[in-house]
N, C-alpha and C positions, 0 to 999 in steps of 0.2 A: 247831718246835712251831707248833701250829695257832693263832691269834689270834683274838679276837672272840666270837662265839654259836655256840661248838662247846662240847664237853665241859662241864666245871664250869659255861663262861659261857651254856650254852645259854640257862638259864630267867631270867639275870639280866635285870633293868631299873631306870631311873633316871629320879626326875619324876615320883613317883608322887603328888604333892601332891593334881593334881585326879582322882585316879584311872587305875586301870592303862588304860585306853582312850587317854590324854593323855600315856600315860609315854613314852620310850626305849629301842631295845635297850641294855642294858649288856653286859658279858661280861669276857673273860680277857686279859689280856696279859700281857710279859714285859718284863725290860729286863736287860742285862748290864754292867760294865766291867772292863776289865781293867788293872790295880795295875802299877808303875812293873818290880817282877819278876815278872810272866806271871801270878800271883793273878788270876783272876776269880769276881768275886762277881755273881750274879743274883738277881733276884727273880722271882716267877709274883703276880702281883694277879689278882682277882674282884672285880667291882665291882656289887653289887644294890642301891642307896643308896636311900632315902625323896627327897632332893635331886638337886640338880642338878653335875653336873662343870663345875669348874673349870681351866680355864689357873691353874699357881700363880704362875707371873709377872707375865701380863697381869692375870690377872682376867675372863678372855674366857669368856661361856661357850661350852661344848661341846657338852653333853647335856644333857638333862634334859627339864621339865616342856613341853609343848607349848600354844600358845595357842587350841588344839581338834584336835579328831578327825582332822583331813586339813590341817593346819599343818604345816610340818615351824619354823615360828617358833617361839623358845624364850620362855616367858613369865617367868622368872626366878623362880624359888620362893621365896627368900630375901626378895624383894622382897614377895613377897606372908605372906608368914611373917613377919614383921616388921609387916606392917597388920593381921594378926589373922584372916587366915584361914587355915580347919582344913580340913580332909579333909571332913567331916561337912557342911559348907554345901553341896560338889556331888554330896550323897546318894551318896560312895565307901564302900566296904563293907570296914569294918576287919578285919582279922583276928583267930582268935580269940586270938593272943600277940600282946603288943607286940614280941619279939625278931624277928619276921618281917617287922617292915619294913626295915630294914638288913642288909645282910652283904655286910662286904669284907675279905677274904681276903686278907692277902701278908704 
């Protein structure tokens, strides 16, 4: 199966704090294992987050919010989510639901 910004993950992205111009591709992936008697369980994830991806061991980011337009440096959302800034200070154009800024799938 195909990985990344095909299918489902086409339109996905991540870091949308300062606006989609600042954001990430997001998209699709998969993971399998296989149990001690041949059982294999898998999952398919989608990842379209308002934040940023995380490493859940390190803590490292991955993805996300960019430090401007032609950065590929991550500015860490959280970090700035945490001082009090909104979407709204970098005149980003909210949708009309709130259920459209997240969706992830698995």
């Amino acid at each position: 199966m195909e990985e990344g910004s095909v299918g489902v993950g086409t339109g996905a992205t991540v870091g949308k704090l300062f606006g989609i111009e600042r954001a990430m591709k997001g998209g699709v992936g998969t993971s399998s294992i296989r149990g001690p008697n041949g059982l294999i369980v898998g999952a398919l994830v989608v990842v379209n987050a308002f934040g940023d991806v995380l490493d859940p061991d390190s803590k490292q980011l991955l993805a996300g919010a960019r430090k401007s337009k032609k950065s590929f440096e991550l500015s860490n959302s959280s970090k700035w989510m945490k001082q009090g800034v909104t979407r709204k200070q970098f005149h980003a154009t909210p949708p009309s639901h709130a259920d459209v800024f997240n969706t992830t799938l698995g």
